[in-house]
N, C-alpha and C positions, 0 to 999 in steps of 0.2 A: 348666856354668853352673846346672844346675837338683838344689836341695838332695833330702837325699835324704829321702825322704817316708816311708820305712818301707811300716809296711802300712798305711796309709792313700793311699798315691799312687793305687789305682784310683780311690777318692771324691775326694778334688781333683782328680786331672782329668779325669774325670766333670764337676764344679762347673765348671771352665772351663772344658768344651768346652761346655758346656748355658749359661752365661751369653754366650760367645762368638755362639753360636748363637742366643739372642731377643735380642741387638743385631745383629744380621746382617738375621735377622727383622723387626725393629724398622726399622730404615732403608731395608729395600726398601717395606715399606709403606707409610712417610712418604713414599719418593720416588714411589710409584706414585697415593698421593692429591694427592698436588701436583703430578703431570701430569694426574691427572683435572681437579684445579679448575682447571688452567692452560685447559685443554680447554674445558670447561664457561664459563670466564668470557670468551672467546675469542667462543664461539658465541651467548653473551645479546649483547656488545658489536658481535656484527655487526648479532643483529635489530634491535638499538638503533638501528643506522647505517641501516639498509632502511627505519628507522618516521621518517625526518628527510624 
């Protein structure tokens, strides 16, 4: 299935695995800050609830 790339095939995929890899990158960070703010807005929303 995969054309034949000559001598260029080390540098493409090189380029894919290295774009693969900062969207890999890319989505564990997104997911790891939006359980932080989940966390963080969780814990104002209680003081809130303690200060009623």
């Amino acid at each position: 299935m995969m054309p034949d790339l000559g001598k260029y095939a080390g540098t493409v995929l090189t380029a894919y695995g290295a774009a693969i890899a900062l969207l890999v990158v890319l989505v564990a960070v997104t997911l790891w800050q939006g359980a932080r703010t989940k966390r963080q807005l969780a814990e104002i929303e209680g003081r809130l609830a303690k200060g009623d």
